[in-house]
C-alpha positions as CSV (number, residue, x, y, z in Angstrom):
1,X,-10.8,-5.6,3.5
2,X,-9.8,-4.7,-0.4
3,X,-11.1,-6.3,-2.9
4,X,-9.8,-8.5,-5.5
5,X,-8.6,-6.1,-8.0
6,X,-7.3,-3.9,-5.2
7,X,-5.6,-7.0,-3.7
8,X,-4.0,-8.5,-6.9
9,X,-2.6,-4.9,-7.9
10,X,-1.4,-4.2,-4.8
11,X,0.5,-7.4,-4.8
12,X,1.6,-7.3,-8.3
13,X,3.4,-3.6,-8.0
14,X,4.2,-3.4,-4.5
15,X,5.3,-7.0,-3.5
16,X,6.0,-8.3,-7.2
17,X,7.4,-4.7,-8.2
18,X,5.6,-4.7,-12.1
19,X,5.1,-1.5,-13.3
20,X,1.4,-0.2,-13.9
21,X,1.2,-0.8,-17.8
22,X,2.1,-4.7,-17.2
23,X,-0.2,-4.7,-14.4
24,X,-2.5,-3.2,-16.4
25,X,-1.9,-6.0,-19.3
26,X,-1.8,-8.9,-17.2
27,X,-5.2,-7.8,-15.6
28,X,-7.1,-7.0,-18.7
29,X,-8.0,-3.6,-17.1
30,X,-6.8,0.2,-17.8
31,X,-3.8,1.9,-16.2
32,X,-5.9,4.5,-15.2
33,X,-8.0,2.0,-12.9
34,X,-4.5,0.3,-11.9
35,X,-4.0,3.4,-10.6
36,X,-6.8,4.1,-8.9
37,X,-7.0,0.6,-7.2
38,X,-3.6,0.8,-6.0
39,X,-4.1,4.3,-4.4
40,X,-7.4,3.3,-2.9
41,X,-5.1,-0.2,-1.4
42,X,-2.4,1.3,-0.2
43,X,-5.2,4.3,1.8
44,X,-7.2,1.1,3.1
45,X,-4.2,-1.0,4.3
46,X,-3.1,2.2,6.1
47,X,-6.5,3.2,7.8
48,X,-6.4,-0.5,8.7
49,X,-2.6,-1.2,10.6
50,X,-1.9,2.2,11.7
51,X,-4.4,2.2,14.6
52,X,-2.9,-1.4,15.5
53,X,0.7,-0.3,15.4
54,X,-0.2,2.5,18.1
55,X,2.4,4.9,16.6
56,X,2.8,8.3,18.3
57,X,4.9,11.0,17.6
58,X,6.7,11.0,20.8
59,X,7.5,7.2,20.2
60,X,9.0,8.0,17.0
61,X,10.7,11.2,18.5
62,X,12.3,8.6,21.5
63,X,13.3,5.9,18.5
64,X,15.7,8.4,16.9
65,X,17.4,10.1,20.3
66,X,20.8,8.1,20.8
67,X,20.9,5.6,23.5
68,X,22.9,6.2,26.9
């Protein structure tokens, strides 16, 4: 589903929580395209487990009414 550089600056910033110039060091590749990458991740992931979480808005409207 993403590819590697996707994958690996995904991981690094949002699991491993580096910032995007170290990412951007440790991958040999420019900020700008760290950027980029983890934008395009973070869209693909999205389009990918939303559909499988069936969210709807009345669910989420149900989760925050108080219980009786």
């Amino acid at each position: 589903m993403l590819g590697d550089v996707q994958q690996q600056v995904f991981l690094l910033h949002d699991v491993e929580e580096f910032n995007v110039s170290d990412i951007a060091q440790i991958l040999n590749i420019k900020a700008s395209l760290v950027k980029g990458s983890l934008d395009r991740a973070r869209m693909l992931l999205q389009r990918f487990l939303v559909p499988k979480l069936n969210v709807t808005s009345s669910a989420s409207a149900h989760r925050d009414e108080p219980s009786h």
